[in-house]
GURO-447108 format. One record per residue (C-alpha): x, z, y; residue in one letter. Coordinates in nm, 3 decimals, padded with zeros to 5 digits. Layout:
// GURO-447108
        px        pz        py   aa
         X         Z         Y    a
...
This chain:
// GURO-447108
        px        pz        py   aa
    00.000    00.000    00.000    x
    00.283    00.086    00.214    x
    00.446   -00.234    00.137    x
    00.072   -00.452    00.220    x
    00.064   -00.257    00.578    x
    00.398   -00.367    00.675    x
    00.336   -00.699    00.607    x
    00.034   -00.712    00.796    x
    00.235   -00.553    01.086    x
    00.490   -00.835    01.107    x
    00.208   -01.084    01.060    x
    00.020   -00.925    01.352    x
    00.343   -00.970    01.588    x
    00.387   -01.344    01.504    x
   -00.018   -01.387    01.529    x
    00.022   -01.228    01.842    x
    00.251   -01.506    02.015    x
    00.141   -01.831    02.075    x
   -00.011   -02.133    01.863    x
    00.074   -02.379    01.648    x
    00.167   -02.640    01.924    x
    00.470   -02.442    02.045    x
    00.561   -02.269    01.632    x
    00.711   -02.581    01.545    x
    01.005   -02.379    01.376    x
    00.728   -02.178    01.162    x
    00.612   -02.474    00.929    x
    00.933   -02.627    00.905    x
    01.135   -02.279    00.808    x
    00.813   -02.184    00.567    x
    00.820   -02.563    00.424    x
    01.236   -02.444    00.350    x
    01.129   -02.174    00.203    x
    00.896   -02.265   -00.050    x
    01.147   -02.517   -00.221    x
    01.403   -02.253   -00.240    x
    01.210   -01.970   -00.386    x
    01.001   -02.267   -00.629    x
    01.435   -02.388   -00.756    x
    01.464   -01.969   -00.839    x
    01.163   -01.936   -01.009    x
    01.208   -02.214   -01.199    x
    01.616   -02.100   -01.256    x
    01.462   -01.787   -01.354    x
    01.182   -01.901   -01.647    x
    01.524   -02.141   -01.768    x
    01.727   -01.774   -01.762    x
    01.457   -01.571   -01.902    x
    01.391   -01.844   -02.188    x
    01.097   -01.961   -02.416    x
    00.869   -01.619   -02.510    x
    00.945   -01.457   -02.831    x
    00.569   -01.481   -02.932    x
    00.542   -01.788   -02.800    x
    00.170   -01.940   -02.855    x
    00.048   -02.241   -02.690    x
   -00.167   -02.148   -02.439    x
   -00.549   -02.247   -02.543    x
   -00.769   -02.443   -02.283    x
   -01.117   -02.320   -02.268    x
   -01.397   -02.376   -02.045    x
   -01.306   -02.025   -01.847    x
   -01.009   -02.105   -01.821    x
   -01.048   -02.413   -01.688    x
   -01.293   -02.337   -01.407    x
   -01.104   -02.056   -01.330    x
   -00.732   -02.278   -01.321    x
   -00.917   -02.508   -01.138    x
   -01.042   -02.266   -00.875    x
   -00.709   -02.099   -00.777    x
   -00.542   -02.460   -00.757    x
   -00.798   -02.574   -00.474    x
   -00.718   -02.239   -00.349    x
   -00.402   -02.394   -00.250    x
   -00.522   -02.637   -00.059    x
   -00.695   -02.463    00.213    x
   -00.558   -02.574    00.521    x
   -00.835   -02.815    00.501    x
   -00.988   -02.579    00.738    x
   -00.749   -02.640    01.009    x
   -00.684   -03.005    00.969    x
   -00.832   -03.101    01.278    x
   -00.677   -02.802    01.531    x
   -00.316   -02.956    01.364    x
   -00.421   -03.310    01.471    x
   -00.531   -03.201    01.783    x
   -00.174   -03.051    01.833    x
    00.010   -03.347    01.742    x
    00.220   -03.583    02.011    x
    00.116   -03.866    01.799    x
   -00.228   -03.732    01.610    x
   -00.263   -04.123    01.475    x
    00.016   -04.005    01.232    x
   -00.206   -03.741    01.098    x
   -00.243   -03.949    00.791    x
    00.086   -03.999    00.719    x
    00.183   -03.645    00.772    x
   -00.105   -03.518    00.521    x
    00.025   -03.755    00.260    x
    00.315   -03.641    00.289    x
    00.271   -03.311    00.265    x
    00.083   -03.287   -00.016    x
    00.332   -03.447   -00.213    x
    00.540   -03.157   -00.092    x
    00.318   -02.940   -00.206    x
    00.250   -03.134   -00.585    x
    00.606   -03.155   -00.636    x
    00.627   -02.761   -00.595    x
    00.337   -02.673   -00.808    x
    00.310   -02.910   -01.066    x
    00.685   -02.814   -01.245    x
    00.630   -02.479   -01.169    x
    00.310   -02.487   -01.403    x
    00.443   -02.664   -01.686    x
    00.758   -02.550   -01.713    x
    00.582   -02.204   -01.702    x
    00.305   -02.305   -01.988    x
    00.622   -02.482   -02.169    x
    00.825   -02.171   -02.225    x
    00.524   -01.851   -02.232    x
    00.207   -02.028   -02.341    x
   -00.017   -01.778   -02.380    x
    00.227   -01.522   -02.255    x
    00.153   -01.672   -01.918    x
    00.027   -01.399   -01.671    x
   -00.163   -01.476   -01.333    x
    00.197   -01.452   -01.111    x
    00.419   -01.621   -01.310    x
    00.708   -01.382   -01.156    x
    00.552   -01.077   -01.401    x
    00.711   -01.342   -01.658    x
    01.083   -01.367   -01.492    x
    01.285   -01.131   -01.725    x
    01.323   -00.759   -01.486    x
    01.688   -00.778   -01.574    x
    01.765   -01.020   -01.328    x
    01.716   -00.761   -01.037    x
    01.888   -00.982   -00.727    x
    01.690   -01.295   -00.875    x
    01.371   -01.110   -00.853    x
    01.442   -00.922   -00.546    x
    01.550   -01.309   -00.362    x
    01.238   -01.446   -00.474    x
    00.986   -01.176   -00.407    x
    01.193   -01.136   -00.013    x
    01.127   -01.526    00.036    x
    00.827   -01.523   -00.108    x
    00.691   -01.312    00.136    x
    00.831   -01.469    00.404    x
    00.707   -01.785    00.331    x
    00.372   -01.599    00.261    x
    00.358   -01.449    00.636    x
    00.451   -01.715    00.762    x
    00.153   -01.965    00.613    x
   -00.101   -01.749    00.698    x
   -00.014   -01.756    01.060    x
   -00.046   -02.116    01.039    x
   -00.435   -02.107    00.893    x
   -00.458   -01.796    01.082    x
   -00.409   -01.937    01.429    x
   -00.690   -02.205    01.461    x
   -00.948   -01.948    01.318    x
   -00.824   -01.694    01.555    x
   -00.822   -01.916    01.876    x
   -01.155   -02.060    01.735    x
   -01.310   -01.668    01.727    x
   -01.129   -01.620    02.072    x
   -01.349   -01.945    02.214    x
   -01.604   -01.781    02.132    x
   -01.583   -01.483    02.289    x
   -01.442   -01.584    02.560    x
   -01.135   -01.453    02.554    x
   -00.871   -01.610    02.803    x
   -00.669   -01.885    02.624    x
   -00.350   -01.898    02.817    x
   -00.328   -01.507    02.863    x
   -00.112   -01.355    02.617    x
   -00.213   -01.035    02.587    x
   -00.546   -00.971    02.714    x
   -00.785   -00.717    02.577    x
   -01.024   -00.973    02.384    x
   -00.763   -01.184    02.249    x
   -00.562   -00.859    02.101    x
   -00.918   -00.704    01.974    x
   -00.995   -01.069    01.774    x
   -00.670   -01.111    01.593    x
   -00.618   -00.737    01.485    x
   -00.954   -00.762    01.373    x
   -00.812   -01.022    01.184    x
   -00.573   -00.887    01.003    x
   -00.758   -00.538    00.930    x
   -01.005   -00.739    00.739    x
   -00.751   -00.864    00.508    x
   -00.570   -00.593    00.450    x
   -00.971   -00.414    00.372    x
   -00.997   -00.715    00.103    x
   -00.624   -00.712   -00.011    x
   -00.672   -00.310   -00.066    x
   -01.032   -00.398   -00.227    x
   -00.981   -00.634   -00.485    x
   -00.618   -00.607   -00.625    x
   -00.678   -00.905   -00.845    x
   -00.559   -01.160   -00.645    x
   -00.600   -01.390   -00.921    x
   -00.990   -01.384   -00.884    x
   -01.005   -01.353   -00.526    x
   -00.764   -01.708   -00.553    x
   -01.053   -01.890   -00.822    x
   -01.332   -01.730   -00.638    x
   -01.247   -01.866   -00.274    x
   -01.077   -02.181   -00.439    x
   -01.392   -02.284   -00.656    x
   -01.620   -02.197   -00.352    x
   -01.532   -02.159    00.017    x
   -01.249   -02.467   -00.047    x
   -01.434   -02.649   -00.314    x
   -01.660   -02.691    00.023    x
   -01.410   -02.780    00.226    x
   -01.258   -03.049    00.021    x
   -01.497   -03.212   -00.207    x
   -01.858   -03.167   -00.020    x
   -01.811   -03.181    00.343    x
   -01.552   -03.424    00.405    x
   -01.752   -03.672    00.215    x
   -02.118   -03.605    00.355    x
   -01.911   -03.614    00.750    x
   -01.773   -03.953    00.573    x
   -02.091   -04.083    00.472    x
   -02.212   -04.013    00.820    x
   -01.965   -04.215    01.015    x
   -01.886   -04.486    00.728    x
   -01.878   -04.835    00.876    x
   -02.073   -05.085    00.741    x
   -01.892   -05.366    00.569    x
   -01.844   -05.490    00.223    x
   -01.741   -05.178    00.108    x
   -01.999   -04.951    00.241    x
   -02.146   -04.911   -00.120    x
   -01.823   -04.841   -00.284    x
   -01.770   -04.512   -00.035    x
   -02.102   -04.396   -00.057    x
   -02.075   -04.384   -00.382    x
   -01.741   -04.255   -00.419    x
   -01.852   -03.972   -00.139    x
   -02.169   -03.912   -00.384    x
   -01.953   -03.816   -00.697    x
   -01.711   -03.607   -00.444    x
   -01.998   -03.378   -00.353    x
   -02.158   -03.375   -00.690    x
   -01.854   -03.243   -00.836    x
   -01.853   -03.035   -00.517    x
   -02.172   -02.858   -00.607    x
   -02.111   -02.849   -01.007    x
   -01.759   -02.644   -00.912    x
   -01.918   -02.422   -00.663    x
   -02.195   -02.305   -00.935    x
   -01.956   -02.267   -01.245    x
   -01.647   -02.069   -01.073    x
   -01.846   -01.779   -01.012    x
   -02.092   -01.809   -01.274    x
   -01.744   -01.824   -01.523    x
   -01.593   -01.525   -01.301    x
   -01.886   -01.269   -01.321    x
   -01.952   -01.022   -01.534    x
   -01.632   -00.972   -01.782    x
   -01.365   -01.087   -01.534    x
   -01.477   -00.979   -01.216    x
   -01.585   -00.652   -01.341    x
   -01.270   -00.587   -01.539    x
């Protein structure tokens, strides 16, 4: 607990100043930051080795819904897409950069996952770190220190549109540092995830639950109904409708089944 209140403390102080127009460094040293720590992790499953009790790890419906849900959970800066465009010198890059950038983020995940299902199987457990072997006390200590880091510094980035979006609302003053209002909304901020942090320790759930839900929406559903809406019409119109139709059916199917598969025995337990 100690440890969860100091990191909300330093991620306070860097919510505190500015937004993500003049952070450049922020994005760019988290970016660093998640290769490194991703080349130790996967240097430590390699020193740690292939599970004594090795089983292959068995796919089931659960599992899958569940998998499924904290993988979209990575993927929500979908949210603040359009406050990062808006910030951009050249926002008709914005395409380019997203590509980009989530082949960053594929190339991180996806070895990280097999490699970890390739050597524990069944072994696997929710933070793949738990698997590391503890003898290798600097390795661990490097990786949990960047991860953190990395971890800070990513939520300031989501952070700071929702934030100044709050702040717009209540009219706090945008280009006044430290007034009363925009202090109140951003520590307000932060309490309430340290409430939920401290509430539900099982990150793991929280991850599938907002991933299959809150994200699933952002990604699948509304993007394609806003698409639908300002589609031009040409030859292809068809083809995108219909593409956008499957998009939010899956949408919808995803948002029932991850928390119909995470209550009772999971949630509960």
């Amino acid at each position: 607990r100690n440890l969860c209140c100091y990191h909300a403390l330093v991620f306070l102080v860097i919510l505190l100043f500015g937004s993500g127009n003049d952070s450049l460094l922020v994005p760019v040293l988290a970016t660093a930051l998640s290769v490194i720590f991703t080349a130790l992790i996967v240097y430590g499953i390699f020193l740690t080795g292939k599970a004594a009790d090795y089983q292959p790890y068995q796919v089931t419906a659960k599992s899958w819904f569940l998998s499924f849900g904290k993988f979209l959970f990575a993927f929500g800066g979908h949210s603040a897409f359009p406050n990062f465009q808006k910030e951009m010198k050249k926002p008709r890059n914005f395409p380019g950069s997203v590509i980009i950038a989530f082949l960053i983020k594929l190339s991180l995940y996806i070895p990280v996952g097999i490699i970890g299902m390739l050597f524990f199987g069944e072994c696997v457990r929710p933070n793949i770190l738990n698997n590391i072997d503890p003898q290798f006390r600097v390795l661990n200590a490097c990786i949990l220190m960047l991860v953190a880091v990395q971890a800070i510094m990513s939520a300031t980035i989501l952070g700071n549109p929702v934030t100044a979006m709050i702040e717009g609302a209540v009219g706090a003053p945008y280009n006044k540092l430290f007034s009363i209002k925009r202090i109140a909304v951003r520590v307000c901020f932060v309490t309430t995830a340290i409430v939920i942090c401290e509430a539900i320790p099982r990150f793991d759930l929280i991850m599938a639950l907002i991933g299959g839900t809150t994200i699933n929406t952002a990604v699948f559903i509304l993007p394609s109904l806003f698409h639908i809406k300002l589609a031009k019409k040409d030859k292809w119109l068809t083809f995108k409708i219909t593409l956008d139709t499957l998009s939010i059916t899956f949408g919808w199917w995803l948002g029932v089944c991850v928390p119909t598969r995470l209550y009772p025995t999971s949630w509960m337990n």
